[in-house]
C-alpha positions in Angstrom: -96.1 -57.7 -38.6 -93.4 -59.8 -39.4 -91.4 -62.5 -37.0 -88.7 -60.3 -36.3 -90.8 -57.7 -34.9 -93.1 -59.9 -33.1 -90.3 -61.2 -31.3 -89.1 -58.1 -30.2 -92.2 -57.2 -28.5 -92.2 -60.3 -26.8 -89.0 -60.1 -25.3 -90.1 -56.4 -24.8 -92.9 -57.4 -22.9 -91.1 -60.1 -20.8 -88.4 -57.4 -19.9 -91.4 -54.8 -18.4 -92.9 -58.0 -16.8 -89.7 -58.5 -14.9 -88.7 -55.5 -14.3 -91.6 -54.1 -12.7 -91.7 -56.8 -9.9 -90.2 -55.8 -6.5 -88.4 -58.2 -3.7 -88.8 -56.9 -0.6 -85.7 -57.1 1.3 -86.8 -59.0 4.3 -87.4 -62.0 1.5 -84.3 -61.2 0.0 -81.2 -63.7 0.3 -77.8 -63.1 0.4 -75.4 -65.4 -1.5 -72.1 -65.4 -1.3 -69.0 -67.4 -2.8 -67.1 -70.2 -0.4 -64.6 -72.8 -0.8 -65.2 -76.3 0.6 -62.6 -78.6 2.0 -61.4 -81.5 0.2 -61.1 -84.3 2.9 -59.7 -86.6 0.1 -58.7 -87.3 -3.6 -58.3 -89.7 -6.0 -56.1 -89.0 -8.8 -53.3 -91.1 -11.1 -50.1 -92.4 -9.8 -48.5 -90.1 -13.3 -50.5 -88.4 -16.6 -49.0 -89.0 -19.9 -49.3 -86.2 -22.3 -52.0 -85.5 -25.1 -54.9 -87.5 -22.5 -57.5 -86.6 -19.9 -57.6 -87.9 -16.6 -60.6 -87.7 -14.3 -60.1 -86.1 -10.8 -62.1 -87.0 -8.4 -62.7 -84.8 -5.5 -64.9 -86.0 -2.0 -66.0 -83.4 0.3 -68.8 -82.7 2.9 -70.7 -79.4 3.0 -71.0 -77.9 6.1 -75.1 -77.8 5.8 -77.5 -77.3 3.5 -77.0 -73.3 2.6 -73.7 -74.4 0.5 -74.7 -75.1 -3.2 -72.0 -76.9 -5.1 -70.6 -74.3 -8.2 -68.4 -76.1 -9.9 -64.5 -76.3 -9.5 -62.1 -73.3 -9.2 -58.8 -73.8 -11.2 -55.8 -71.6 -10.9 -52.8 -72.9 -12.8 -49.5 -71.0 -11.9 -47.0 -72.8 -14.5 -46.5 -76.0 -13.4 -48.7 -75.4 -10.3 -52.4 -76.5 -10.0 -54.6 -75.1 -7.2 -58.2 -76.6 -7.3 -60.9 -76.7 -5.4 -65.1 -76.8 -4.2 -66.6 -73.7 -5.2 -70.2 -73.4 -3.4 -72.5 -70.8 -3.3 -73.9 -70.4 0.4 -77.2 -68.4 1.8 -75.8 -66.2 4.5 -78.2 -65.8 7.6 -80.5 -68.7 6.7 -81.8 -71.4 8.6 -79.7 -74.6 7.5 -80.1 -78.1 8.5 -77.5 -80.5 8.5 -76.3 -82.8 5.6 -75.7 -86.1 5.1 -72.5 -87.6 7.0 -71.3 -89.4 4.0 -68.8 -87.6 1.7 -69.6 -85.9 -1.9 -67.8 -86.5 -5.1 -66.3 -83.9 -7.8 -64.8 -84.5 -10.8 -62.1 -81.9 -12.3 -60.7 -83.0 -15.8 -57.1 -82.5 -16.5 -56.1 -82.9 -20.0 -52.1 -83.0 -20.3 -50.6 -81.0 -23.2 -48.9 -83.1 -25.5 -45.6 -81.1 -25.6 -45.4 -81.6 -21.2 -42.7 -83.2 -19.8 -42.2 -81.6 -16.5 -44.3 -83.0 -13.3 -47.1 -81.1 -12.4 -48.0 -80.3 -8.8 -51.6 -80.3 -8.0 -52.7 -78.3 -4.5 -56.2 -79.1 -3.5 -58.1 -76.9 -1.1 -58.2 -78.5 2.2 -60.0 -76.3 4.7 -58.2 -73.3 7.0 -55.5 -73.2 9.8 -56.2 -72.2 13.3 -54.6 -68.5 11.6 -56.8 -68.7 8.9 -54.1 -69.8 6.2 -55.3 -72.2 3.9 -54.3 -75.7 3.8 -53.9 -78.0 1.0 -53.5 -81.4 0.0 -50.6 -81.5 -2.1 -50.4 -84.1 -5.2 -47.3 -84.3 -7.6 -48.3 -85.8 -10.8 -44.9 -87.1 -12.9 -45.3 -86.9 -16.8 -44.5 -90.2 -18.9 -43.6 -90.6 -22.5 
């Protein structure tokens, strides 16, 4: 038999392997996708174009069931909206976490034709209505 084949029947065999293994649902967990609020940031006072710039993002998670994913971007134009994207277990039994704040890091690289200011919104928790809040960062552009 050559390689090729033998991998194939590896992988083949790895795919019945999984495949034929049940969860039972009682065991199974749900996850589901959640912002976290930014209680502060730390950016520059302006970005000049053609560099990066390091944003840094500090948040607490409510307990233990949230699992930092990363950092959701949504540019509209000039118009940044950022923020903690965390993957929590719903219906879990979640301690508490530590008092003391996390740290995220979004890079912004300014393109080097930019001259207009950019606004940056970061996700700072909901209203008493359930509208989202944001703290609201407007980054000037200098030569």
């Amino acid at each position: 038999m050559n390689r090729f084949m033998k991998k194939c029947l590896l992988l083949l065999a790895v795919l019945l392997m999984l495949t034929s293994c049940s969860i039972d649902n009682d065991e199974k967990a749900d996850f589901n996708m959640a912002f976290i609020a930014a209680d502060s940031v730390s950016t520059p006072d302006y970005v000049t174009p053609g560099r990066a710039y390091p944003f840094k993002i500090y948040y607490k998670r409510p307990n233990d069931c949230f699992y930092v994913n990363g950092i959701y971007m949504d540019a509209n134009g000039y118009t940044l909206t950022l923020a903690v994207q965390s993957l929590f277990i719903e219906d879990a039994n979640c301690a508490e976490t530590m008092v003391e704040p996390e740290e995220a890091t979004y890079t912004f690289q300014c393109p080097l034709e930019q001259t207009n200011s950019y606004t940056f919104k970061f996700y700072n928790g909901d209203d008493a209505l359930g509208n989202r809040k944001f703290l609201t960062v407007i980054l000037p552009v200098r030569q």
